[in-house]
N, C-alpha and C positions, 0 to 999 in steps of 0.2 A: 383464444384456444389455450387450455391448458397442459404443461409439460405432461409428459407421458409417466414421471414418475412421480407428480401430484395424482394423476390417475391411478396408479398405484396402490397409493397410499388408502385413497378414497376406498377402493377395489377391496381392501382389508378390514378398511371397518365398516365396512357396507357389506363383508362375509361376517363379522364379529356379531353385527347387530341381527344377523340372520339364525346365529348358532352356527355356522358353519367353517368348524377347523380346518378341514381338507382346504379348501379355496383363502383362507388367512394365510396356511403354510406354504399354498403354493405361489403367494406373493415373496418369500424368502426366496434368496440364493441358498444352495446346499451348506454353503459354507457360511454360516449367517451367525451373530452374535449378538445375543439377544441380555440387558440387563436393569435392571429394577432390583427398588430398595428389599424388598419383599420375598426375593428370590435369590438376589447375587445375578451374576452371571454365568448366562447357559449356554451351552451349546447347541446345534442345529437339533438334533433329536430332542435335547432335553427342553429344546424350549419349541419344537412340532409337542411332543408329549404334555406340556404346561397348559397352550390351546387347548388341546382336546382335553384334560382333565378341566381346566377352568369351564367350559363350554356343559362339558358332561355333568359336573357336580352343581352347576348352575339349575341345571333342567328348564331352562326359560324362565326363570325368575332374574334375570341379567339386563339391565336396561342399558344400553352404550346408546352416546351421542356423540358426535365430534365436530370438530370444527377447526376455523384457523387452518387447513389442509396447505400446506407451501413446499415446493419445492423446485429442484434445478437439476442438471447432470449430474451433482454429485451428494449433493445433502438435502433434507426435507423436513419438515416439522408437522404437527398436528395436537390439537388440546381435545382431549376426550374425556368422559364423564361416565363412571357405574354404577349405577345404583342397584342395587343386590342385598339380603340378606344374608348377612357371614354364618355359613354353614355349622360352626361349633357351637354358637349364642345364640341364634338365633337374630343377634340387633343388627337394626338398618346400616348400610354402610351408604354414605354418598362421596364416593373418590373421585378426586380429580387429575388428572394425571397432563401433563405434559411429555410427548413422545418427540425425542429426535431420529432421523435417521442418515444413513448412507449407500448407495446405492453401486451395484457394478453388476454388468449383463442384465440391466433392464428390471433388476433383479431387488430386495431390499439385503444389506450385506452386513448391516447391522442396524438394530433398534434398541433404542435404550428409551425406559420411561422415571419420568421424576414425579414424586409426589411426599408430602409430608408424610412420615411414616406413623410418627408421633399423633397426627390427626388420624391419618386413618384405624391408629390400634385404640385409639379414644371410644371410636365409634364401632370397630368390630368388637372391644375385650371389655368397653365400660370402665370403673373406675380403677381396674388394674393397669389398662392400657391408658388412663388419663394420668395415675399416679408415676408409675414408668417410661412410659411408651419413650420418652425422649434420650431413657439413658441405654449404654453401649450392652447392658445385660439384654436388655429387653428389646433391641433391634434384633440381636444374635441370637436370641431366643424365635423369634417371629419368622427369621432366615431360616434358622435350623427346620422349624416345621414345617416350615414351606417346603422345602428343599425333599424332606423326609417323606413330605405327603406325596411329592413327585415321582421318591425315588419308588415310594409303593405301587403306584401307578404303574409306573414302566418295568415292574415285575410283573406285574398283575399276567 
């Protein structure tokens, strides 16, 4: 049988794989710290608000698969997969990500995802993100937009 917070985990990208943000974010604790190359780190709203725009701006063109699902009382891990069209270019992205997490009330209390940023701006930006993608302009370029398409968002 497994831990209640591998079910969890499962619980989230088996809402992700559905489109379904409400049920992702209600696998967070309130107080949850959410961070990736792509974004920095968020906060509980900024990264409820991340979901639903990622989900939204998606329109079911978002393919997630996961695996590797592990965890215990207090940390968890998981490898998942998206294959998507980047919204700006239009080109195929296939990311692979690595999630860690930590848990408290049952709850996920923080989630951090790794992935090569460099590969993935290769495949969203093309030969700008192949020429770049590795140096400190062009992460902090790729953050800032991110960040800013969020902040749009959560004015919206």
């Amino acid at each position: 049988m497994s831990h209640p917070n591998q079910q969890l985990i499962q619980q989230f990208y088996e809402a992700f794989q559905k489109g379904d943000a409400e049920k992702m974010i209600d696998c967070y604790h309130p107080e949850v710290v959410f961070e990736d190359p792509a974004f920095g780190q968020l906060n509980a709203t900024e990264a409820a608000n991340m979901w639903r725009m990622l989900i939204e701006r998606g329109k079911g063109n978002i393919d997630i698969v996961f695996s590797d699902v592990q965890a215990d009382e207090k940390k968890g891990s998981a490898h998942w997969e998206a294959k998507y069209p980047f919204s700006k270019t239009g080109r195929k992205v296939h990311n692979e990500i690595d999630a860690t997490f930590a848990f408290q009330g049952g709850k996920i209390i923080k989630h951090t995802d790794e992935f090569d940023l460099w590969k993935w701006s290769s495949m969203a930006l093309g030969l700008p993100g192949t020429m770049l993608g590795w140096s400190p302009f062009m992460k902090n370029k790729i953050r800032q937009q991110s960040r800013g398409l969020l902040e749009k968002y959560m004015g919206k």
